[in-house]
MARKEDREN-274345 format. One record per residue (C-alpha): x, z, y. Coordinates in nm, 3 decimals, padded with zeros to 5 digits. Layout:
<nodes>
> east_up_north
> X_Z_Y
...
</nodes>
This chain:
<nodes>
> east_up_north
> -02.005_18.623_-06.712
> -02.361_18.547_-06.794
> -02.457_18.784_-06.548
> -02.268_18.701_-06.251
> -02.427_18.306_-06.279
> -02.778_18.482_-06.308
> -02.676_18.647_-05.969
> -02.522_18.374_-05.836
> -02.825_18.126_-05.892
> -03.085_18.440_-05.766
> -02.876_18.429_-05.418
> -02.895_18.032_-05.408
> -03.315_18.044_-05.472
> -03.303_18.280_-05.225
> -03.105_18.050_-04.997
> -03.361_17.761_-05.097
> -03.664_17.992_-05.008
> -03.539_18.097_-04.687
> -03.454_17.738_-04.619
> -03.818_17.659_-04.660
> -03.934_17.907_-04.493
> -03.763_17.809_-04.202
> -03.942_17.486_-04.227
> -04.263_17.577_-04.253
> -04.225_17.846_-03.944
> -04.064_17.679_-03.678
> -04.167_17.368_-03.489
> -03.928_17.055_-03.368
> -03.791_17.109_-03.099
> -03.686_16.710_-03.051
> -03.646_16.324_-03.196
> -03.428_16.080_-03.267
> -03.441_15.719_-03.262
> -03.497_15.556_-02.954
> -03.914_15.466_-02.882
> -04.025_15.199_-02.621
> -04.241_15.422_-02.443
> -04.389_15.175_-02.141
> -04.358_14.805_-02.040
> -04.418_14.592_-01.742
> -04.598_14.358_-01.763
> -04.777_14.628_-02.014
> -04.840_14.610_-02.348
> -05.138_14.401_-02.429
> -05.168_14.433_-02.097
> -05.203_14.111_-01.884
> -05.079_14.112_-01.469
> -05.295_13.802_-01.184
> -04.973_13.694_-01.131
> -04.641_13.553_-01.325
> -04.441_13.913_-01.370
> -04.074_13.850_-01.189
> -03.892_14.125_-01.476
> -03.953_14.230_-01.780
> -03.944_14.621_-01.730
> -03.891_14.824_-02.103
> -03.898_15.201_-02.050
> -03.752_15.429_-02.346
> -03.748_15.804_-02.435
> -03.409_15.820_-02.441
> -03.117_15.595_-02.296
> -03.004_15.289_-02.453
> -02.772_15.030_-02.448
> -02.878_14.632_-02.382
> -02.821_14.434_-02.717
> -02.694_14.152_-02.520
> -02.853_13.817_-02.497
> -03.063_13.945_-02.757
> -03.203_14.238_-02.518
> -03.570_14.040_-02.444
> -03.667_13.727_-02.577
> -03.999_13.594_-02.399
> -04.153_13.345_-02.557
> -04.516_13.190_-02.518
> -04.799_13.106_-02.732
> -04.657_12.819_-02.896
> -04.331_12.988_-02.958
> -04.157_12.824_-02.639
> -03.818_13.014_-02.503
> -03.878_13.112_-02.152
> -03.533_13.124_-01.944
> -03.414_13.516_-01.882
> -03.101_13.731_-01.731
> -02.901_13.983_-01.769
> -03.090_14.347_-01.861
> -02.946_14.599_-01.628
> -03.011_14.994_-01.688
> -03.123_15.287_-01.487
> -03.314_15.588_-01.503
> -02.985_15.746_-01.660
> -02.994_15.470_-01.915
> -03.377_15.466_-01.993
> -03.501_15.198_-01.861
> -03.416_14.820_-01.925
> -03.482_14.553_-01.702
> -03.459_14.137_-01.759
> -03.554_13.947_-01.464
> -03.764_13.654_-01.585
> -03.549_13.283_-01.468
> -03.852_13.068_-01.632
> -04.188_12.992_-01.475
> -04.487_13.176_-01.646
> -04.815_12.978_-01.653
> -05.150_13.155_-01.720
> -05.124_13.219_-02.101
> -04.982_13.469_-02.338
> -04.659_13.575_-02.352
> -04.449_13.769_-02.673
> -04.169_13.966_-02.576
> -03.894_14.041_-02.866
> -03.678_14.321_-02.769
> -03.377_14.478_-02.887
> -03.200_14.809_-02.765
> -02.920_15.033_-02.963
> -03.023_15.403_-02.954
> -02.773_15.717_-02.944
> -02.754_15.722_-03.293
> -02.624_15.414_-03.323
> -02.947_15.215_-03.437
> -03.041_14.903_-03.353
> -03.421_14.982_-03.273
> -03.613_14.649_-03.222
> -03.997_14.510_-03.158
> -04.229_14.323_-03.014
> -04.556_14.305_-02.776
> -04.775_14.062_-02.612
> -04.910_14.037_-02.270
> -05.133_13.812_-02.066
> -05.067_13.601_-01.744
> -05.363_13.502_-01.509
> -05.695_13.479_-01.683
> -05.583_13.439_-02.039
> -05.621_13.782_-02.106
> -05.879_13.730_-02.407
> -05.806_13.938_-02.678
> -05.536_14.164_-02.530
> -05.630_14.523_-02.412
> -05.446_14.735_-02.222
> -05.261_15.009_-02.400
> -04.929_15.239_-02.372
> -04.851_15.205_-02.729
> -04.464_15.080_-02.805
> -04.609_14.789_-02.985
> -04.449_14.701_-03.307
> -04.098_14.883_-03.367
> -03.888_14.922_-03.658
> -03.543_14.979_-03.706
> -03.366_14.611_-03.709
> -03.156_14.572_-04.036
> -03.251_14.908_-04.172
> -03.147_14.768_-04.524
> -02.835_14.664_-04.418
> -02.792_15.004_-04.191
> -02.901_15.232_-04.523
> -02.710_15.049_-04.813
> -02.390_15.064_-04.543
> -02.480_15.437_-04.444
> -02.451_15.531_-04.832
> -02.155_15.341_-04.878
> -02.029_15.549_-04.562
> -02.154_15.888_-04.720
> -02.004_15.807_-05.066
> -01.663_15.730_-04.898
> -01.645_16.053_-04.744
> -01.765_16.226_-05.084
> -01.467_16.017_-05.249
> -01.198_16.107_-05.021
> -01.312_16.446_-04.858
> -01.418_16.581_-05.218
> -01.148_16.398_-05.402
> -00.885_16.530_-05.239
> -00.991_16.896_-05.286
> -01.071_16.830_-05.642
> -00.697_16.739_-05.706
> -00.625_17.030_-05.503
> -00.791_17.291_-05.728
> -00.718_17.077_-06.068
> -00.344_17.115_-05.907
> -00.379_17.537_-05.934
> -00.420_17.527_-06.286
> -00.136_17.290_-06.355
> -00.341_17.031_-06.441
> -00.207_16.690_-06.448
> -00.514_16.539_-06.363
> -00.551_16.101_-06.294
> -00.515_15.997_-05.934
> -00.841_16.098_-05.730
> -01.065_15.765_-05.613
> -00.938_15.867_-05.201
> -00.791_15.521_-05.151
> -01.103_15.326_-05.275
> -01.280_15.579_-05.122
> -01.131_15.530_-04.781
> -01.122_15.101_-04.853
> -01.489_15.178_-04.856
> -01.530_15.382_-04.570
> -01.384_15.132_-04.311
> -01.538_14.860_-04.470
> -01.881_15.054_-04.439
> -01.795_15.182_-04.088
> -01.673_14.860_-03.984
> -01.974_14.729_-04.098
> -02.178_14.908_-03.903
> -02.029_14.802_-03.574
> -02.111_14.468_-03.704
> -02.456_14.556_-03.689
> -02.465_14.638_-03.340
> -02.261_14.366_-03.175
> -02.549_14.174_-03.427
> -02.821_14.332_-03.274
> -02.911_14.502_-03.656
> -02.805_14.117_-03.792
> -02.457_14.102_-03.981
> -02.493_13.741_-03.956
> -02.492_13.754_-03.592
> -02.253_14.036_-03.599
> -01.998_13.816_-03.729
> -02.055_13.459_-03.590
> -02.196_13.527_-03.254
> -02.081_13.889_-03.174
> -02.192_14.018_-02.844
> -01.913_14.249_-02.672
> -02.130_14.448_-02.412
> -02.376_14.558_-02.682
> -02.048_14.704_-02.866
> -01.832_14.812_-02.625
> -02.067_14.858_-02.327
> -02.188_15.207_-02.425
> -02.189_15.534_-02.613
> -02.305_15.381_-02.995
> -02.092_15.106_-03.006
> -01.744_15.330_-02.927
> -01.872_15.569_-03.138
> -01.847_15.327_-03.395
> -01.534_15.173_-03.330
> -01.369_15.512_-03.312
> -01.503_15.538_-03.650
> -01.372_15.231_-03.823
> -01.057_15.315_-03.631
> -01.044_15.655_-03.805
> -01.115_15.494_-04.123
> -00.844_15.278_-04.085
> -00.547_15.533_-04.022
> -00.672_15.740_-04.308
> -00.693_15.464_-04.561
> -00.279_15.333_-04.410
> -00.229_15.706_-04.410
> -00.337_15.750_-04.811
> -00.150_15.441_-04.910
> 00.179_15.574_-04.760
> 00.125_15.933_-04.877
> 00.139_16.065_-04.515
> -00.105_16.349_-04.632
> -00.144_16.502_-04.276
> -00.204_16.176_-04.096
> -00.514_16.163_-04.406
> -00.664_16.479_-04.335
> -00.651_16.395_-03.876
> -00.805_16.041_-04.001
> -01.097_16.173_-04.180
> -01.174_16.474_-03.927
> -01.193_16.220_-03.677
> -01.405_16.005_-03.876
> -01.662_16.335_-03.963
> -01.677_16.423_-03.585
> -01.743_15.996_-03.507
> -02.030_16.024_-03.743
> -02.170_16.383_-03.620
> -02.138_16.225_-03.297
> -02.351_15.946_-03.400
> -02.624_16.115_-03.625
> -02.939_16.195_-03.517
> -02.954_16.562_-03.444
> -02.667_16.494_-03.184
> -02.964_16.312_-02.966
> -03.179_16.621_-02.989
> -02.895_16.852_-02.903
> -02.618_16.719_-02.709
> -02.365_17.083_-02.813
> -02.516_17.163_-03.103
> -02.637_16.896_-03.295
> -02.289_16.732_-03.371
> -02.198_17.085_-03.472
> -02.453_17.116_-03.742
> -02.392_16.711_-03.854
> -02.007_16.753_-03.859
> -02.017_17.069_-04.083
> -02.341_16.987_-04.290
> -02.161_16.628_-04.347
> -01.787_16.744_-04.409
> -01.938_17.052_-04.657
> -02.187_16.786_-04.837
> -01.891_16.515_-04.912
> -01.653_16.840_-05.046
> -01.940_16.979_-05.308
> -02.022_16.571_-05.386
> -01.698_16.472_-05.405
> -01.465_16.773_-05.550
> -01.771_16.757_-05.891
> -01.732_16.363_-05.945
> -01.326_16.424_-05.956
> -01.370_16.748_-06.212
> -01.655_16.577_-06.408
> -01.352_16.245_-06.424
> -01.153_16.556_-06.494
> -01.315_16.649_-06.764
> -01.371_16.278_-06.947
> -00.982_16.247_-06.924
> -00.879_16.611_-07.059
> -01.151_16.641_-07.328
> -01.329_16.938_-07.116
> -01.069_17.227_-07.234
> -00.992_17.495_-07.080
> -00.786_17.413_-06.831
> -01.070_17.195_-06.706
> -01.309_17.503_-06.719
> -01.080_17.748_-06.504
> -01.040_17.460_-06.251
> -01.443_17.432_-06.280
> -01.467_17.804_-06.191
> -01.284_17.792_-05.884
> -01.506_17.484_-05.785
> -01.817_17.688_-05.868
> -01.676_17.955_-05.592
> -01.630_17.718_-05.338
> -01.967_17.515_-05.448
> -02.190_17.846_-05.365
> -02.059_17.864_-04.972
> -02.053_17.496_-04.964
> -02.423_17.487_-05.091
> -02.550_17.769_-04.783
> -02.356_17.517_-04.556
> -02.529_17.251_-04.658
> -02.862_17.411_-04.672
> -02.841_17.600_-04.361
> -02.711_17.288_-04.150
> -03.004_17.104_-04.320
> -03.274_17.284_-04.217
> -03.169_17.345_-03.863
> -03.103_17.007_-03.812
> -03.419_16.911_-03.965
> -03.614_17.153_-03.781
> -03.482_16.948_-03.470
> -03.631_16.662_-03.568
> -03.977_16.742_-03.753
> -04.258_16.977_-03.750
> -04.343_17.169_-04.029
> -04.665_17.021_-03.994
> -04.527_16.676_-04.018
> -04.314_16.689_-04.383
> -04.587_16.528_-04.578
> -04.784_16.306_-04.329
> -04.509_16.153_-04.184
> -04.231_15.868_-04.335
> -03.930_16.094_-04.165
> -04.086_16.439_-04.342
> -04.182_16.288_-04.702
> -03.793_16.138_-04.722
> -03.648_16.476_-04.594
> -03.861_16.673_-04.840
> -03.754_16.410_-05.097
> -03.410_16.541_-05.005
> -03.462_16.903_-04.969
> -03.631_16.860_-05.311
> -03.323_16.700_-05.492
> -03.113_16.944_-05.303
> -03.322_17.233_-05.476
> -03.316_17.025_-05.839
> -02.882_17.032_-05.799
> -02.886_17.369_-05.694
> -03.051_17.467_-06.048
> -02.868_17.232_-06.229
> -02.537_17.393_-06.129
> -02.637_17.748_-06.202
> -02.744_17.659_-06.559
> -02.414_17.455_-06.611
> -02.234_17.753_-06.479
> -02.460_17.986_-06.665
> -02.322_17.815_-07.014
> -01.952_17.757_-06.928
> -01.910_18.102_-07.098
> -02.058_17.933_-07.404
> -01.916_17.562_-07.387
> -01.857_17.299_-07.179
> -02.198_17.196_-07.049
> -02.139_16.827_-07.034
> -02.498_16.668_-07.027
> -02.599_16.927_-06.769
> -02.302_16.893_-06.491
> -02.334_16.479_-06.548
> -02.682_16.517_-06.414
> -02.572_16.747_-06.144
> -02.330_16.463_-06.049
> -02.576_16.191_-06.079
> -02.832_16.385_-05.872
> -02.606_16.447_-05.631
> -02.550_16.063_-05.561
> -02.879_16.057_-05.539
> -02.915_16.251_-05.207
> -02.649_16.098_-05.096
> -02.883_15.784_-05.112
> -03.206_15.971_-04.982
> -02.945_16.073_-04.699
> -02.844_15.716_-04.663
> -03.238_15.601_-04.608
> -03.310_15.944_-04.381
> -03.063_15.771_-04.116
> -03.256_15.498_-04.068
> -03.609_15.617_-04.083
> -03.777_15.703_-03.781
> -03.831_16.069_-03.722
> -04.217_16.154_-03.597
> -04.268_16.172_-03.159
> -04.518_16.392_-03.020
> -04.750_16.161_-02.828
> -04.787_16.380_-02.532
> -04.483_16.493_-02.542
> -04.365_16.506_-02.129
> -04.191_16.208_-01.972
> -03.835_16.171_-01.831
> -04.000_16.013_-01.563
> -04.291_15.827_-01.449
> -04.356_15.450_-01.629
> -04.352_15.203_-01.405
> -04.646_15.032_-01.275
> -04.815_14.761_-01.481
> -04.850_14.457_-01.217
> -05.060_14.535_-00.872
> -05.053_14.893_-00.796
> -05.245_15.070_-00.523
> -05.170_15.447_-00.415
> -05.429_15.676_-00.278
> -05.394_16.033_-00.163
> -05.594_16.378_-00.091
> -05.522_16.737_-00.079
> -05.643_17.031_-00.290
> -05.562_17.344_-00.014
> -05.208_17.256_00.074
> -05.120_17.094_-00.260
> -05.068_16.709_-00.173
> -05.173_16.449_-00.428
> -05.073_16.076_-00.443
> -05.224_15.898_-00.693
> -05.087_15.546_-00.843
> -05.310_15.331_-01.056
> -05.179_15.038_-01.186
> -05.329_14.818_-01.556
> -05.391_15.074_-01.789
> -05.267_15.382_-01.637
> -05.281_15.616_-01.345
> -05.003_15.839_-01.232
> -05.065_16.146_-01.036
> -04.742_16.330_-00.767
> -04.824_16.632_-00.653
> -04.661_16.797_-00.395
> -04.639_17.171_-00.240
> -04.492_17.276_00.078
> -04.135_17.372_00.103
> -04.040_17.654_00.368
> -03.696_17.756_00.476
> -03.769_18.112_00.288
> -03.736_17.849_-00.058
> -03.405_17.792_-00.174
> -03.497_17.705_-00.457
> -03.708_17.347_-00.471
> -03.807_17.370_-00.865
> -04.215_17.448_-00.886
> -04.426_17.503_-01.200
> -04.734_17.197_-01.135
> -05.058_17.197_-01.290
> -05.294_16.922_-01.268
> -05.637_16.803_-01.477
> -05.832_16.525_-01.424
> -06.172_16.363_-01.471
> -06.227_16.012_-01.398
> -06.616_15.865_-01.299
> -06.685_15.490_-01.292
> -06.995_15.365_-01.049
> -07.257_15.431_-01.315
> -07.218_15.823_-01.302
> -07.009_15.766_-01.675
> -06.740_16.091_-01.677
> -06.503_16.151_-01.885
> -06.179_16.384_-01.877
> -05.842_16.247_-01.863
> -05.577_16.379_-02.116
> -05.234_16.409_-01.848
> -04.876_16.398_-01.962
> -04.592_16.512_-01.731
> -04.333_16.285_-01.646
> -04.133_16.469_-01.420
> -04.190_16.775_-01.152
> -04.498_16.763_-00.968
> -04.586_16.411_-01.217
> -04.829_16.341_-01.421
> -04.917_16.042_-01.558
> -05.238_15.928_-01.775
> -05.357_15.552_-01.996
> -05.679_15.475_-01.776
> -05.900_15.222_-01.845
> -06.090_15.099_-01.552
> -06.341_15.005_-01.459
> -06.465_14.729_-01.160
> -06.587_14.891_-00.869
> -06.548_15.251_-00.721
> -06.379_15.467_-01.003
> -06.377_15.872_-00.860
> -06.066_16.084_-00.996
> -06.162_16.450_-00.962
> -05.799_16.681_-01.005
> -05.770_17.006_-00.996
> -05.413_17.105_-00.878
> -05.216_17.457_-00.887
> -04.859_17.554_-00.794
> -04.659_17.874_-00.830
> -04.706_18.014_-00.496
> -05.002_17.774_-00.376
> -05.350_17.836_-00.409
> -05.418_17.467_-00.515
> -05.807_17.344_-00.527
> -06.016_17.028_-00.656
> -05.989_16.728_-00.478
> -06.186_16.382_-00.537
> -06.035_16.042_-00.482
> -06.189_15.700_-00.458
> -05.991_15.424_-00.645
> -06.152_15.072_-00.576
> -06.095_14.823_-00.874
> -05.985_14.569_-00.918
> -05.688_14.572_-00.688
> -05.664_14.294_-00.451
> -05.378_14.251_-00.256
> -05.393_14.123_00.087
> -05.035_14.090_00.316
> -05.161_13.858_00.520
> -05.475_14.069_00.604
> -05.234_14.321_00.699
> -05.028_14.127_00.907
> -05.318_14.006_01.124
> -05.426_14.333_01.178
> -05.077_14.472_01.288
> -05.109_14.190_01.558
> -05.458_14.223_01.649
> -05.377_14.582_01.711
> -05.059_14.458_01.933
> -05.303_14.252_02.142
> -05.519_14.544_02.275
> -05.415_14.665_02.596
> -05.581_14.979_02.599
> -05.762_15.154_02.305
> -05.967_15.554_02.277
> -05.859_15.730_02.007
> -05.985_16.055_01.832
> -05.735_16.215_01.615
> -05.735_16.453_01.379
> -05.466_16.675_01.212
> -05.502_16.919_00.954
> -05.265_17.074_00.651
> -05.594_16.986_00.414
> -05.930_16.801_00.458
> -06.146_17.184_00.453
> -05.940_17.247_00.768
> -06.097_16.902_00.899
> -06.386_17.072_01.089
> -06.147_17.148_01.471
> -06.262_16.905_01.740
> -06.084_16.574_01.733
> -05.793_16.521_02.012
> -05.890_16.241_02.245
> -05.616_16.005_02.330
> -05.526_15.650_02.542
> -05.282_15.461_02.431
> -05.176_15.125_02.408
> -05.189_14.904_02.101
> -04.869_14.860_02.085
> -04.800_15.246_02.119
> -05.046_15.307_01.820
> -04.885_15.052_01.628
> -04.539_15.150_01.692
> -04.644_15.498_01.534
> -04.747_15.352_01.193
> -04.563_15.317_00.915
> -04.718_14.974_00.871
> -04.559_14.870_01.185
> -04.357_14.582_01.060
> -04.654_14.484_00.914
> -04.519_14.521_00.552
> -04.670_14.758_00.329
> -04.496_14.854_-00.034
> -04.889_14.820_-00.176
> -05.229_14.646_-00.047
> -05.529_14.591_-00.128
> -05.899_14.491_00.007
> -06.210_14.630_-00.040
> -06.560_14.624_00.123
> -06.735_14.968_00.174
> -07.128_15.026_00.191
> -07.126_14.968_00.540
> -07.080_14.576_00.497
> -06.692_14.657_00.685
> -06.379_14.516_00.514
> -06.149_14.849_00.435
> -05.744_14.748_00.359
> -05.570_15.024_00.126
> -05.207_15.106_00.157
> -04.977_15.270_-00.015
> -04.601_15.359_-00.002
> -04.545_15.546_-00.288
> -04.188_15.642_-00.220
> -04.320_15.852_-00.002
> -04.586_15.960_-00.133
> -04.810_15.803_00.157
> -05.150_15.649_00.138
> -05.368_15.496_00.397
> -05.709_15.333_00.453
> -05.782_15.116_00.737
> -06.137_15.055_00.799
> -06.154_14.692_01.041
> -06.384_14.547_01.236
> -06.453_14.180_01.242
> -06.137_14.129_01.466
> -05.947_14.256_01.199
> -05.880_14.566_01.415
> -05.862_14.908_01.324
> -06.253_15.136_01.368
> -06.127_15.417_01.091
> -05.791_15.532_00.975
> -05.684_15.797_00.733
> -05.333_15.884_00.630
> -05.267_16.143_00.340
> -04.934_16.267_00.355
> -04.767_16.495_00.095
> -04.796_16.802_00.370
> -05.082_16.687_00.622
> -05.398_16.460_00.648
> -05.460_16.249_00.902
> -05.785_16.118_01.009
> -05.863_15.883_01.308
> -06.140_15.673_01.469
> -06.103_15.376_01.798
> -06.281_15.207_02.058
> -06.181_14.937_02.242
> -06.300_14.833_02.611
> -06.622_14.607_02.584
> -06.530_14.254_02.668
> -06.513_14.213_03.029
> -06.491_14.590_03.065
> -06.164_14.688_03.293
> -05.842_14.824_03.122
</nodes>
């Protein structure tokens, strides 16, 4: 006997080892939690003119929290007047158009947003209207975000894991105390289940509440409930709860056992590694939860056993059986564990990070009841180890409560991690383009940030659009200052980068490479600040109108080194020219003045839906001497004269 417990505890230190091995070899592949990745206005950012939305941009989708989605307040802690946040981006991005009027000042936005996992993630950032920008910098950083009512969340979450421990585990307990004839007391499954719906139920509370049971319960708010993925997944839950906890009470034992597998597969659902991976993240949770609550549960009913009976022997042969199941409950557990912990963290991030110090906590007490149970199982040939298997038990609650605080503690990010998509632009924006070879390059800068599109030729031969992009960058102010520029993808061909400008001509140098293009350097001026200018571009679409007859030299070329053919003389009428344009309602998606060396006033536009950016360089009749249009698959560069007054048409 002594032997085989020597064995068994060798194979569950080897389990433990190989657990931690895992760990410290393999890298996260993903996170949980929902992070406020961009604004607009942007974060300590501050926009010329009052913003018209509030734009919040996550890392995964979310669901509004209702009227409590964005609060904007100002500096004195006034309520300014918002809507209704509407989604899109697949759910990533939140948007509250602004009803209130925003004076020069500083602003505080309060925002709340339910993540996948149920969560109530919530926080807050400033920004600056007009001039008042004193004291804010512009940044990228999510600003201050915390789980809202984590103490509520984790006290209800253990609740929730000790109700499937009592109910789960109970009612296997009784099951192997039933082999051995034992007439053991009624397992706690009822009180178990009471507290299961009322911990579930709670729960949902907390999201209608926006993380507030208060609010919950006297001013719910249906759409943050009902209006997406976390908030059915948590009525399903309570719903579950409910029929088992009828089902237990009227002793309809198979109507038990569907209630609680529904409630396991709500709550693997629900739980964090289901956000990394959508298949087999609720796999892991479902199995790693359901095998956790059996070994929890089924030792609190024995060790109950055991005070009742006086630990005899009928209590030790039910024990034994237990200690069978325990061992392939235990791998479960483990292996489940580390898996779905290795989706979350890096092996580098266990002890520098919140998320990794309260999962080591937990692999740690996991570890400390693994020993436990092989020296009370080691002595069962000797006597009943009481002392030792009341520990076990006790520990065991314990990770149930480290489990209970994991939920709601934010797992680590990688910081450059790539972007669903690009952020949006942080008040003006201006777009300017080049081309490296045939690689075309559109470049947005906006506050705080510059985002680069790249684009490669598509032939009829390519059925397949999908390109590997690679872009760096190195960004010079007027003084000759250079610096390189660290990118993040945010999407095929995208690349986006926190920028801080600076006033004047800033020069963006990228170098650019696509499977199956050559790719190059290009460099591209970016005047700041931006200025727009509509009404600048509206008198030159009708100063253009008003010339009869203009000379124009054209050139056309896949990329600027192919720039050096002889320019194609044309006549045309004003009207013809302008008709060509893409400016020819005189509306341009982005604007803005500048004045070059040469004393003339140059008017940048940009249309970055299309990746198209011009520069118009005007005479003092606010007509057109120098245009050049950068496409994504051809540059376009082009020079007037007009008849000298007097001079025939």
């Amino acid at each position: 006997m002594r032997g085989s417990w020597v064995r068994t505890a060798a194979r569950l230190a080897a389990v433990v080892l190989l657990a931690m091995a895992g760990l410290l070899t393999t890298s996260a592949a993903a996170q949980a939690h929902a992070v406020l990745l961009f604004a607009s206005p942007a974060i300590e950012g501050a926009v010329p003119t009052e913003p018209k939305a509030v734009a919040l941009v996550f890392d995964e989708p979310v669901q509004p929290a209702g009227a409590r989605t964005v609060r904007l307040t100002t500096s004195t802690g006034q309520a300014v007047a918002v809507g209704s946040a509407s989604r899109s981006q697949s759910g990533r991005e939140l948007t509250v158009p602004v009803r209130g009027t925003l004076t020069p000042g500083v602003y505080t936005v309060a925002w709340q947003a339910t993540a996948q996992d149920g969560d109530v993630m919530g926080g807050s950032y400033r920004f600056a209207v007009g001039s008042a920008a004193a004291g804010l910098s512009a940044g990228t950083a999510g600003g201050q975000q915390q789980v809202s009512g984590a103490g509520a969340a984790a006290v209800l979450r253990w609740v929730l894991f000790a109700a499937f421990a009592l109910t789960l585990g109970g009612l296997v307990g009784e099951r192997l105390a039933a082999r051995h004839g034992i007439r053991a007391p009624r397992p706690w499954a009822r009180e178990g289940a009471i507290g299961g719906l009322v911990a579930s139920l709670g729960l949902a509370v907390l999201i209608a509440g926006g993380g507030s049971l208060v609010e919950g319960v006297s001013s719910p708010s249906g759409s943050a409930l009902f209006g997406g993925r976390p908030g059915v997944l948590a009525v399903a839950e309570t719903a579950a709860w409910l029929v088992a906890a009828v089902a237990l009470f009227r002793a309809w034992r198979p109507v038990v056992w569907v209630g609680l597998a529904a409630a396991v597969v709500s709550e693997g659902l629900r739980a964090h590694p289901a956000t990394a991976s959508e298949v087999w993240g609720p796999v892991l949770t479902t199995v790693h939860l359901a095998a956790a609550a059996v070994w929890i549960g089924a030792l609190l009913y024995l060790v109950w056993v055991g005070i009742v009976r006086g630990w005899d022997n009928g209590f030790r042969s039910a024990l034994a059986d237990y200690a069978r199941l325990a061992l392939v409950l235990v791998v479960a557990v483990l292996l489940t564990g580390t898996v779905s912990g290795l989706l979350l963290v890096s092996p580098s991030q266990l002890l520098n990070t919140s998320f990794g110090k309260v999962l080591t906590a937990k692999l740690a007490l996991v570890v400390a009841v693994c020993a436990l149970a092989a020296g009370a199982r080691r002595r069962m040939a000797e006597a009943a180890p009481h002392s030792l298997i009341r520990v076990e038990a006790s520990a065991l609650v314990a990770v149930l409560a480290v489990t209970a605080w994991l939920s709601v503690t934010q797992p680590p990010r990688d910081a450059q991690a790539a972007l669903p998509f690009a952020p949006p632009a942080t008040g003006d924006a201006i777009t300017v383009g080049g081309r490296a070879d045939q690689i075309g390059i559109a470049a947005t800068a906006s506050t705080g940030q510059v985002v680069l599109r790249l684009t490669a030729p598509t032939t009829d031969l390519q059925r397949d659009d999908s390109r590997t992009y690679e872009a760096s960058l190195r960004l010079a102010d007027a003084a000759g200052r250079a610096r390189t520029v660290a990118l993040r993808g945010c999407g095929e061909g995208c690349f986006y980068a926190p920028v801080t400008w600076k006033n004047g001509a800033n020069l963006l140098t990228v170098r650019t490479a696509a499977k199956g293009w050559g790719g190059g350097k290009e460099t591209l001026r970016m005047m700041w600040p931006i200025r727009p200018d509509t009404a600048l571009l509206e008198r030159t679409v009708k100063a253009m109108r008003a010339v009869r007859k203009l000379t124009m030299h054209e050139q056309v070329a896949s990329d600027a080194a192919r720039m050096d053919v002889a320019p194609t003389r044309l006549e045309v009428t004003g009207d013809e020219f302008v008709d060509s344009e893409p400016y020819a309602t005189g509306q341009a998606a982005q604007t803005s003045r500048f004045t070059d060396a040469e004393g003339h006033t140059v008017l940048s536009l940009g249309y970055p839906g299309e990746r198209l950016a011009l520069e118009l360089t005007l005479d003092g009749q606010d007509r057109v001497l120098r245009e050049t249009l950068v496409a994504p698959n051809h540059f376009i560069r082009r020079s007037f004269t007009y008849p000298e007054p007097g001079e025939a048409d």
